[in-house]
N, C-alpha and C positions, 0 to 999 in steps of 0.2 A: 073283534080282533084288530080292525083298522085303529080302534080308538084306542086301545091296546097299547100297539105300535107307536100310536103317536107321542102317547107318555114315556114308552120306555126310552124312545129318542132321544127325546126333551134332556128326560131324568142321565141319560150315559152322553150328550153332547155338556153339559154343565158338568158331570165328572170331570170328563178325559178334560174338555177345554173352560176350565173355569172365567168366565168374564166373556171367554170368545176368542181370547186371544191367546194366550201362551198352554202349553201342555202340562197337566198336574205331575207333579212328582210323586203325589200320593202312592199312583201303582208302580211306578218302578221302587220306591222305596218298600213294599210289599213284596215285590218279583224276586227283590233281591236280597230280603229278609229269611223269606221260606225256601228261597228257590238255590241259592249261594251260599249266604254267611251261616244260617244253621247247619245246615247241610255238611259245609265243610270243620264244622265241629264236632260233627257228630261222627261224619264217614260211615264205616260201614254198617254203623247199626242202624243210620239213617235207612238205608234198603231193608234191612231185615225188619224195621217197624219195630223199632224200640220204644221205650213210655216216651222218651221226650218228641221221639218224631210223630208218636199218635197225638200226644197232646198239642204239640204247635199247630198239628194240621189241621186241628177240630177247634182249638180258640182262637186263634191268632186271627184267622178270618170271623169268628160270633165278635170280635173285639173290633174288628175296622169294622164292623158294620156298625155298631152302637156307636161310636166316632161320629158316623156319619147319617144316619137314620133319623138322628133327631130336627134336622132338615128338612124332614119331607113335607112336612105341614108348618111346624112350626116357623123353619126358614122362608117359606114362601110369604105366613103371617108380616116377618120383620118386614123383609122385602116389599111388602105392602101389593103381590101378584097373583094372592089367592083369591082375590076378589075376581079378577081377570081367569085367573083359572074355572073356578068357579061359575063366573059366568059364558064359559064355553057349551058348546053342542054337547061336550065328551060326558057323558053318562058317569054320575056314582061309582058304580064298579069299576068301569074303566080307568078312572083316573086312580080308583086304589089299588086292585091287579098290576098297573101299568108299573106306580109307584115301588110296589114290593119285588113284581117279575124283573125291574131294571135293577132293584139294589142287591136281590140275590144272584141273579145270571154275572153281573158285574163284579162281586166280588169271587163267587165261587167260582168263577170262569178265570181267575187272575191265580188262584188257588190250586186248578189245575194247571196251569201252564206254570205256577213254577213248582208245582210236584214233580212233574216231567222233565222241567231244566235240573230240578236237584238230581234226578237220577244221571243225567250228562254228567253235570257238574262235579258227582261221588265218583264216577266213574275215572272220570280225565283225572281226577286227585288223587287214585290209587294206583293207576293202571291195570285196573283189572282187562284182562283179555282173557275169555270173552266179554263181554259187558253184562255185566249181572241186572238182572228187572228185582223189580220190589220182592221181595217172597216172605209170606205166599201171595198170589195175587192178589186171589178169594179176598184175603187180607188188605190190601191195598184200597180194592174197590168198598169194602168195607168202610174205610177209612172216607174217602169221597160222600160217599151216599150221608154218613155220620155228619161229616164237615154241611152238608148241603140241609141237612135237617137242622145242624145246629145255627148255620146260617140265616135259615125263616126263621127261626124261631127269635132269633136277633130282631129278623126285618118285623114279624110283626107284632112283637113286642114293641117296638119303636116305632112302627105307626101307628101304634094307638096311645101309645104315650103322647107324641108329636102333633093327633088331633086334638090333644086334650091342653098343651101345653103354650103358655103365651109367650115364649122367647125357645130359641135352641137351646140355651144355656140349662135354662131348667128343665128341657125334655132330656137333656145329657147326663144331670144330676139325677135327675129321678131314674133314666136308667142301670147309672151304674150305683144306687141304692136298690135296685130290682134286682141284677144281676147279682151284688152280696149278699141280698136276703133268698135266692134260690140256692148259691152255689153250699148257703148254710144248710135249705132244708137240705140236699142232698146227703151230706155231710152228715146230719144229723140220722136220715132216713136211713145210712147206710149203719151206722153205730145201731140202731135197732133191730137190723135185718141180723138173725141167728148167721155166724160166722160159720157153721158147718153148710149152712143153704149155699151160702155163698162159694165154699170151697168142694160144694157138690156139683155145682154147675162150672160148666167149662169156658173159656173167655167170650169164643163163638156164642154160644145161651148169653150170657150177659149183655155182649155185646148189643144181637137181638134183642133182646128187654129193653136196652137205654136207646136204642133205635124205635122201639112201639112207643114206648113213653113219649119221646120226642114228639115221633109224629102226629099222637093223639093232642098232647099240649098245642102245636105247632097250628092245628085245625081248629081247637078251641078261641086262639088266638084270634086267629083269620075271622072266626065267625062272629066276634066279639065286635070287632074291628067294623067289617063289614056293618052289623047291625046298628054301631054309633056312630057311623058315617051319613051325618045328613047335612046336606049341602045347602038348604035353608038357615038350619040353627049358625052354619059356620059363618055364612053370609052376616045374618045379623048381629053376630060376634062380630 
């Protein structure tokens, strides 16, 4: 867990302070994406969980993370400090745990905080008194748990793209050719799926399904990942 720590550090001090010196804009330009400007276009169905407040809050975060995921190896590669890395104490696992725990907690952690500024934000825009919370909650927390699964599955899809990958540019590219060749099967899965199944189950079921799916994809990922992680071959690369 210490070696853990040490990467996720690394990995969220080069976020927040890119060089070392000045503060990214990156997450306030995110905070203020999900957390304000949608928000206040949306008003109050933003609270009630409309399709467009489910869908921003489920891709908007899978979408910065492929932004940035393709960095994790391969930007190290450019940078010519994976050698260095590489030749650290910090264990295999650690340095890939460390790598995915800091890109999901960081983005999904930025994801909450401006779920919770957009509920201020809808609020002071309407004047609702009392202050209305998300509803249903159920619903809400749903949406979280969704966003955080679809999250990993950003992050480790992108770190194994990113082990594989000899520039960012082309771990960027192949991810977002990954990204349109799933969002087709889906699309495609769904057109074969009998349209009575579909309107026999309730959104809650559904929802559940694309949350199991998720998370099984999500562990295949990881395992994949993990198992072409050798820090030998990467070396002699």
């Amino acid at each position: 867990m210490s070696d853990i720590w040490t990467i996720v550090w690394k990995e969220w001090r080069e976020s927040i302070f890119p060089g070392g010196k000045l503060v990214s804009l990156g997450p306030l330009f995110f905070i203020a994406l999900l957390g304000v400007i949608f928000p206040l276009i949306d008003r109050q169905g933003w609270l009630t969980l409309s399709t467009a407040m489910v869908l921003l809050s489920v891709f908007f975060p899978y979408y910065y993370i492929l932004v940035y995921i393709g960095d994790a190896f391969a930007g190290e590669r450019e940078r010519h400090t994976l050698a260095t890395l590489l030749a650290s104490r910090i264990s295999d696992r650690a340095i890939l745990w460390g790598k995915v725990i800091a890109t999901v907690s960081y983005i999904w952690g930025m994801a909450v905080i401006a779920s919770l500024l957009s509920m201020v934000v809808v609020n002071l825009a309407i004047g609702q008194r009392p202050w209305m919370f998300y509803t249903p909650v159920s619903g809400w927390s749903a949406i979280l748990i969704f966003s955080l699964l679809a999250c990993l599955l950003a992050a480790s899809s992108g770190i194994l793209v990113s082990l594989h990958s000899a520039t960012v540019r082309q771990a960027q590219q192949t991810l977002a050719l990954g990204s349109l060749a799933l969002f087709l099967v889906v699309y495609f899965a769904l057109r074969v799926v009998p349209s009575q199944l579909l309107l026999a189950m309730s959104s809650s079921q559904l929802f559940l399904i694309a949350m199991l799916v998720l998370a099984v994809i999500d562990a295949i990922l990881l395992a994949i990942s993990m198992a072409s992680f050798h820090r030998s071959h990467l070396i002699i690369n």
